[in-house]
Structures are given as C-alpha cells and as structure tokens.
N, C-alpha and C positions, 0 to 999 in steps of 0.2 A: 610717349604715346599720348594721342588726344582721341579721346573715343567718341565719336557721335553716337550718341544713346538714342535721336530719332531715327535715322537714316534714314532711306529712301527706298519705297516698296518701288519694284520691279516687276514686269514682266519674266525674263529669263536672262541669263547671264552674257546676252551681245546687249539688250539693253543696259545691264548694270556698269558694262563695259563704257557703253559713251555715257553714261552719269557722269561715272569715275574719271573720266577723260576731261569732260567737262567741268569738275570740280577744280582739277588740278589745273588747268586754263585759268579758272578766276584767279585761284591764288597766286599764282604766275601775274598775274593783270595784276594784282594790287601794287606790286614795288619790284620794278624790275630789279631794282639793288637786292633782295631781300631772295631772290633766286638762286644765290650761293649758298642762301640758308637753311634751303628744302634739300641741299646734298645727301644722301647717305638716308633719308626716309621716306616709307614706304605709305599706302593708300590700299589696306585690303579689303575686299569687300567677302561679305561674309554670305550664308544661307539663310534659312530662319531659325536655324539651329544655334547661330553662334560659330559658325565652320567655315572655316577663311576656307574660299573656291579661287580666288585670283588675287594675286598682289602684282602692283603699278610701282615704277619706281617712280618720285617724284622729280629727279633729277632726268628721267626721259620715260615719260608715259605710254610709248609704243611699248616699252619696253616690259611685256606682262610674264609676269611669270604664274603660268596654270599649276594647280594645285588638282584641279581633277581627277581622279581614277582614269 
C-alpha cells in the first residue's frame, strides 16, 4: 500500500473518477517496462470520511469496481 495523505479535493465521484484515470496514465507513462509491475494493484479513492467509494485496477483502469450502496 502507498497512501497519499494529500489527495485530491473533488467535486463528485465522475470527477474523482478521471483524477484516478489520469493518475494511473502518468505512472503507466513513466516506464513502459515497469507496467508489469502495477499487476495485481489497485487505486481507491476514498470520501472525506476515509471510505473507499471506487477502486481502479491498475492493471486496467476502465476496470472500476463501485463500492457504492
């Protein structure tokens, strides 16, 4: 686990959605070799609470799984 302790204030969770999208773009950009390496881990984004709403696989970022009610 790598936790970002700032994150990123949002509007609502389609914004938070292309953040998270966009996150996972950079690190992908930095070494295409190193894209085997993000297998198997995830990218949640939380509420204000601390309360994961959606996880991204990092291995395929369309791929979200809602946690919503």
């Amino acid at each position: 686990m790598i936790r970002d302790e700032e994150g990123i204030l949002v509007s609502d969770i389609d914004a938070a959605l292309i953040a998270a999208m966009e996150v996972i773009q950079k690190l992908r950009a930095q070494d295409d070799v190193s894209a085997a390496e993000w297998q198997g881990w995830r990218l949640e984004i939380t509420d204000g609470a601390g309360k994961v709403t959606e996880s991204l696989s990092l291995d395929d970022p369309l791929s979200t799984k809602s946690l919503r009610d």
